[in-house]
C-alpha positions as CSV (number, residue, x, y, z in Angstrom):
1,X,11.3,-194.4,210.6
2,X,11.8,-193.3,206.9
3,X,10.1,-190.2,205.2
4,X,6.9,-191.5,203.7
5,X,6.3,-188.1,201.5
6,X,6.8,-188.9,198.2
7,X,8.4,-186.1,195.7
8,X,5.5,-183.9,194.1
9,X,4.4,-184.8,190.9
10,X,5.5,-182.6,188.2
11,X,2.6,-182.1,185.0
12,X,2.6,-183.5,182.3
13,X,4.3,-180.3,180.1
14,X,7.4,-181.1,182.5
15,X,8.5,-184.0,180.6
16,X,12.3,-184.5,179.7
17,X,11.2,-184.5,175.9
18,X,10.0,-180.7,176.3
19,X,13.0,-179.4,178.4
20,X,15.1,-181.4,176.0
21,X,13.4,-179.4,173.3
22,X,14.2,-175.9,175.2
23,X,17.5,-177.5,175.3
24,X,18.0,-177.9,171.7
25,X,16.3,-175.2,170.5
26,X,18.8,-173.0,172.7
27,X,21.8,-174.7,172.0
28,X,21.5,-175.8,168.1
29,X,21.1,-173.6,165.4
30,X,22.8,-170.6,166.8
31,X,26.4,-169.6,166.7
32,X,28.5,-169.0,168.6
33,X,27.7,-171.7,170.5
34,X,25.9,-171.6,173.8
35,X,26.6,-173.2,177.1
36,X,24.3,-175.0,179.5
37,X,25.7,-175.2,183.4
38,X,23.7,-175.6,186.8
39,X,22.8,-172.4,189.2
40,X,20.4,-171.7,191.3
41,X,19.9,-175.5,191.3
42,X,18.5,-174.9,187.5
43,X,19.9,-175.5,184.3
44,X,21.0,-172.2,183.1
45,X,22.4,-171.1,179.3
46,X,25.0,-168.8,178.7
47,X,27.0,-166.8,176.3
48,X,28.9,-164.2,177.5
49,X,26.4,-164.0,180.7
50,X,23.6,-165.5,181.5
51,X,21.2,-165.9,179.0
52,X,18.1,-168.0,181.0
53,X,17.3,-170.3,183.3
54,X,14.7,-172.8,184.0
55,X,12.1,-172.3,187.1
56,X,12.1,-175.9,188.3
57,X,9.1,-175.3,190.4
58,X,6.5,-174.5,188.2
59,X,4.0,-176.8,188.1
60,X,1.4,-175.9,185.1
61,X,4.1,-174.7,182.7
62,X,7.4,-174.8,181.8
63,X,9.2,-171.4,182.6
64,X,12.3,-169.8,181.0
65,X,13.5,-166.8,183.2
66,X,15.3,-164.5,181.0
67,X,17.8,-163.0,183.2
68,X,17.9,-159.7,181.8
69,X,15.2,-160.1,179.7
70,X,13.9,-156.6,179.7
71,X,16.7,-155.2,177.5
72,X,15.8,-157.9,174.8
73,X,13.5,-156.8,171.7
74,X,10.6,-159.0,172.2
75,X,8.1,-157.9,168.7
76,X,6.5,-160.9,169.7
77,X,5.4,-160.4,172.9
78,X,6.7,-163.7,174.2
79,X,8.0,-162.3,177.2
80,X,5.7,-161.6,180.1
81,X,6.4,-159.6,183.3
82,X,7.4,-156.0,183.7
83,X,10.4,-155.4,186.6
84,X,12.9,-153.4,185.5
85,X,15.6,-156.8,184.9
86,X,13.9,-160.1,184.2
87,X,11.1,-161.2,182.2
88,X,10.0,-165.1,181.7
89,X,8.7,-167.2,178.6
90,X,6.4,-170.1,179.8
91,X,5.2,-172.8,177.7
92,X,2.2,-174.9,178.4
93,X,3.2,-178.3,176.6
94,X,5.0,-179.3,173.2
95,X,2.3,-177.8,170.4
96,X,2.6,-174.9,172.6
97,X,6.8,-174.7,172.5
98,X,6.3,-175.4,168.6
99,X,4.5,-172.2,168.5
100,X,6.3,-170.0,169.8
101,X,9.7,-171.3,168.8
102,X,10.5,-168.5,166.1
103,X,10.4,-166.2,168.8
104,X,12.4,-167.6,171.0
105,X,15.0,-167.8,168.2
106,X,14.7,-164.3,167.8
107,X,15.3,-163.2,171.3
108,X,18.5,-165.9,172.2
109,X,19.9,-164.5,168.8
110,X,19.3,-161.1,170.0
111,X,20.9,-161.9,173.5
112,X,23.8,-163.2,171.2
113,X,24.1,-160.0,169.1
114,X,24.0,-157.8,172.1
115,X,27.1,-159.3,173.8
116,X,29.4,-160.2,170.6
């Protein structure tokens, strides 16, 4: 017989139109220009390194690990976490990505700066 388990829902804030919006806000704008691959079975975006990845398994929020987030200036406070390497943005739906989309200009084009 088949598996009858059917894939866990993912929320609402997980639509394609908000990752798409991630997507666009880290690959637009800026220059040099910023690539997007697959690891760690997440769609990752790099420049000279990795810059952050998506945490598909969140289920409340969308996550953007910052690789090496801890060595980013972050005046806004938009990371959270405090281990010595990675720190992560989340955002809870659209409004909430609108909000805080300045600052996460600011830290991919500090991520850029850093490593040109």
């Amino acid at each position: 017989m088949g598996d009858t388990a059917s894939p866990r829902p993912r929320p609402r804030c997980y639509r394609t139109e908000l990752n798409q919006g991630h997507r666009g806000l880290t690959k637009s704008s800026l220059a040099p220009p910023i690539s997007e691959t697959i690891k760690w079975k997440a769609p990752t975006f790099m420049f000279r390194g990795n810059i952050a990845s998506f945490y598909p398994r969140s289920t409340k929020h969308v996550s953007l690990m910052f690789h090496t987030g801890a060595v980013l200036p972050d005046p806004t406070g938009l990371l959270e976490g405090d281990g010595e390497i990675s720190r992560v943005a989340r955002f809870r739906d659209e409004p909430d990505l609108a909000a805080k989309t300045e600052a996460l200009r600011g830290l991919i084009g500090a991520w850029i700066e850093l490593k040109s």
